[in-house]
C-alpha positions in Angstrom: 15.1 -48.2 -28.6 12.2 -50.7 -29.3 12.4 -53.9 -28.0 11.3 -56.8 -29.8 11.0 -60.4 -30.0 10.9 -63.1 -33.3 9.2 -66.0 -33.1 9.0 -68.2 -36.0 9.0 -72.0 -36.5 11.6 -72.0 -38.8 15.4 -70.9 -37.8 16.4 -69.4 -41.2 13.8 -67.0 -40.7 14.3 -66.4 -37.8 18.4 -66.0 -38.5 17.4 -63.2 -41.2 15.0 -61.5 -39.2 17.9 -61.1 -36.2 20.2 -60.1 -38.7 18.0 -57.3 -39.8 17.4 -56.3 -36.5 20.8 -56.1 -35.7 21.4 -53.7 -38.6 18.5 -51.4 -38.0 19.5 -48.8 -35.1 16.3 -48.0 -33.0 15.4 -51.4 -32.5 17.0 -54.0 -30.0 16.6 -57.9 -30.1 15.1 -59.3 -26.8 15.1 -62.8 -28.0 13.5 -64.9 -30.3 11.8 -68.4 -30.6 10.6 -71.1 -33.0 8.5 -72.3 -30.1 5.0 -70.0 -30.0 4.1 -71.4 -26.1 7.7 -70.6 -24.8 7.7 -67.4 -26.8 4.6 -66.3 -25.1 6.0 -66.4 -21.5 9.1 -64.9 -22.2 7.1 -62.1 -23.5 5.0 -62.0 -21.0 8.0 -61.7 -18.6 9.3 -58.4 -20.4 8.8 -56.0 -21.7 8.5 -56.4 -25.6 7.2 -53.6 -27.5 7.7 -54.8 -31.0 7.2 -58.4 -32.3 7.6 -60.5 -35.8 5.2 -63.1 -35.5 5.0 -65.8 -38.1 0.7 -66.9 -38.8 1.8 -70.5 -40.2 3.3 -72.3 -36.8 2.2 -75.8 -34.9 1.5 -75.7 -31.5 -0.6 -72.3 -31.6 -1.5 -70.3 -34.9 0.1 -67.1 -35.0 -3.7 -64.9 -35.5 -4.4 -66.8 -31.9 -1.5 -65.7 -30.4 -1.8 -62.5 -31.9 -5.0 -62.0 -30.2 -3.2 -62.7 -26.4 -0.5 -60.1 -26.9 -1.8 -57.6 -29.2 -3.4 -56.3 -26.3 0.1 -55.5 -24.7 2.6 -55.5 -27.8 2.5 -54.3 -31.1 2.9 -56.9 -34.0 4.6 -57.0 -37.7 3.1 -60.2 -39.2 5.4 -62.7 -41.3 4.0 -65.3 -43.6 4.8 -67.1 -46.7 1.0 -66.7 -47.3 -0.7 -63.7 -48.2 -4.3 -64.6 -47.7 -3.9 -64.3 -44.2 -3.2 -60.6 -44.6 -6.7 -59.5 -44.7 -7.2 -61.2 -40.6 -4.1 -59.6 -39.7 -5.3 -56.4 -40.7 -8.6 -56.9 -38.7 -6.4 -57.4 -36.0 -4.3 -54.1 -36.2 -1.1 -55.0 -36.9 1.8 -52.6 -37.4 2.6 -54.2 -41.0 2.5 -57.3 -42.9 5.9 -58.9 -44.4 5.3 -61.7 -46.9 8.2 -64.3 -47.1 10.8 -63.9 -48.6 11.5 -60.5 -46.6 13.6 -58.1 -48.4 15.5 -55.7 -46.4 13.9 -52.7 -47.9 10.6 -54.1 -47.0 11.8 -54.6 -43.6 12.7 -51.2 -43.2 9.4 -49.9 -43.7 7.8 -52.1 -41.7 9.7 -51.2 -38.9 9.5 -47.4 -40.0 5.7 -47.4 -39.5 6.6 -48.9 -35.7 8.8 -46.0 -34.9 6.6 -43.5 -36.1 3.8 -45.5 -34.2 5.7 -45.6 -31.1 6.9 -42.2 -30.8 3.5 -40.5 -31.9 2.5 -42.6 -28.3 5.0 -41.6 -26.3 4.6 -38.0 -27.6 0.9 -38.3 -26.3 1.8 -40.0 -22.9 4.3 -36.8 -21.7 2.5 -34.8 -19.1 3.0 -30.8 -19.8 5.6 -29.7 -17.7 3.8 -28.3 -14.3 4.0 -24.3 -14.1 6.0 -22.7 -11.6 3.6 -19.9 -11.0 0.3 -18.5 -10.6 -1.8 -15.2 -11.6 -3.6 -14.3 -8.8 -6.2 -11.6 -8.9 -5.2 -8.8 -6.8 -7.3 -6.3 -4.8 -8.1 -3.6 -8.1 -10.7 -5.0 -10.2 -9.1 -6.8 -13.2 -5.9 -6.7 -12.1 -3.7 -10.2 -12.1 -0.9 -10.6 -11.0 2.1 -13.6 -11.0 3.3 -15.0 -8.3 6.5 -17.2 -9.0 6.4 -20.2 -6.2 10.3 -19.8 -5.9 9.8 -16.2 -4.8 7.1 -17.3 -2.2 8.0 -17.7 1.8 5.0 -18.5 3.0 1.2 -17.5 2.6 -0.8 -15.8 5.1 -4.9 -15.8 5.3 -6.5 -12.8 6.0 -10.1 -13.3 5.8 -11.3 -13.4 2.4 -7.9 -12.7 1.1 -4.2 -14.3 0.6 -1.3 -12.2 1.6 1.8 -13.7 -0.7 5.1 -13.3 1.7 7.4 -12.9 -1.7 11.4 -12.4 -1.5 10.6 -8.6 -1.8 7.2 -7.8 -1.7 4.1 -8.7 0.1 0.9 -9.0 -2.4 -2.8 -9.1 -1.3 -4.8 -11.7 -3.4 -8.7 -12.0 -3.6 -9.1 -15.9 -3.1 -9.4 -18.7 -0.3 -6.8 -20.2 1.7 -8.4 -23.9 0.6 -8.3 -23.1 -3.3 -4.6 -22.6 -3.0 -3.3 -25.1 -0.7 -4.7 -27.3 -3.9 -3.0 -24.8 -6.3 0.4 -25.0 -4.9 3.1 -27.9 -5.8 2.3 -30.2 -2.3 6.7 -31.0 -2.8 7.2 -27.5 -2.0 4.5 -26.4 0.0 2.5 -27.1 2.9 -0.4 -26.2 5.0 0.7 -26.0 8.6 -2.2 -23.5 10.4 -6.0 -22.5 9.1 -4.2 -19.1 8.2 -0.6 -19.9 6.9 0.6 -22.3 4.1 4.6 -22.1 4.1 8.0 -23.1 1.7 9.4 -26.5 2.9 12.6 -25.3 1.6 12.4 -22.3 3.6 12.2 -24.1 6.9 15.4 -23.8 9.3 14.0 -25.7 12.6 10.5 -26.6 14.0 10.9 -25.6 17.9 7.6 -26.9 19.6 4.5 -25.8 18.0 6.9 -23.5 15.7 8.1 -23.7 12.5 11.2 -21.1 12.0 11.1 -20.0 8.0 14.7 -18.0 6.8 13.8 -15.4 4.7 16.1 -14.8 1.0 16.8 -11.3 3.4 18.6 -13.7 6.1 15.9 -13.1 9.2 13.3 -15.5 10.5 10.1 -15.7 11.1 8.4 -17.6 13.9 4.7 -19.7 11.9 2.6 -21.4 14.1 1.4 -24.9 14.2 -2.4 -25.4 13.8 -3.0 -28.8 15.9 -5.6 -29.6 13.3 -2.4 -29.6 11.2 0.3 -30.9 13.2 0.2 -34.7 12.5 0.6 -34.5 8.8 3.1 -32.1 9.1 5.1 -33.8 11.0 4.4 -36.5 8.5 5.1 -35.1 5.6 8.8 -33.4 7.4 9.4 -36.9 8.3 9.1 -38.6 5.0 11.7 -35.7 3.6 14.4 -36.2 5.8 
């Protein structure tokens, strides 16, 4: 839904303009105002994404107040006047609806907003994060994926990785640094300079322990790195 606000000095058009919004399913009225100084506040106070904003008003021309809130909210100009059109276009407005407004031309006014607002949104979406990595393994050229959900915990052997999977153990050709900032932080952690393990594998933490249950039911016993142990202990905390 797109939220939008009317402001006009005169009430009949603002009456129409409600009614058409009304009628018109993906947009909702937020209020409306014949009053451009109280209008601006209440817009400032929410969170208006669409408004119809009459040029000809008294207290504050409607290409002024255009120039405040365009910055923030889209606009669909309403005049009785049409040679304001061209400075409303300078300005970047959705549309321009010249008095009296028909319902058809209404429409497409507020067609071009919807199409404007969801090519935005469409743009705004993060990719969904991946769930696994391809890890080079020990032959030359070889990759291999590791699926985080699979993983128990990581151990570093020198120059290599060992992945602790469900039901196999894989050897990886990279740095213990590289994928502590590779790994989801919400799933993972870094508890020793030679293991990084699941959070949702933990059972206990006994001392300088952390006890891991493996998917095959046994445990295993991962030390605490002092170096580590304060932002573990942190990060434990701020899960419970």
């Amino acid at each position: 839904m797109i939220n939008c606000y009317i402001i006009d000095d005169e009430q009949h058009s603002i009456d129409l303009l409600e009614k058409y919004v009304t009628q018109t399913p993906f947009l909702k009225l937020a209020g409306s105002s014949t009053n451009a100084l109280e209008a601006l506040k209440a817009i400032s106070a929410g969170n208006i994404k669409l408004i119809f904003l009459d040029i000809h008003m008294p207290e504050i021309s409607g290409i002024d107040l255009l120039k405040i809130v365009g910055g923030t909210s889209r606009v669909i100009l309403t005049t009785a006047y049409s040679e304001y059109a061209f400075d409303g276009f300078e300005l970047d407005v959705i549309d321009y609806l010249l008095k009296p407004i028909t319902q058809q031309r209404f429409l497409k006014a507020t067609q071009k907003a919807l199409i404007y607002f969801q090519s935005t949104e469409t743009e705004a979406i993060e990719p969904p994060a991946l769930n696994y990595i391809f890890v080079k393994a020990e032959h030359k050229g070889k990759q291999i994926k590791i699926n985080f959900e699979d993983v128990e915990y990581v151990e570093g052997i020198k120059n290599y990785v060992a992945f602790h999977c469900h039901k196999e153990k894989v050897l990886a050709l990279m740095n213990m640094k590289d994928l502590e900032n590779t790994l989801p932080k919400n799933n993972f952690a870094r508890i020793h300079n030679s293991f990084i393990i699941s959070l949702n594998r933990i059972t206990s933490v006994e001392g300088n322990q952390v006890i891991l249950r493996k998917r095959d039911n046994t445990t295993v016993n991962i030390p605490i790195g002092i170096t580590f142990k304060t932002a573990f202990f942190d990060l434990i905390n701020l899960r419970k």
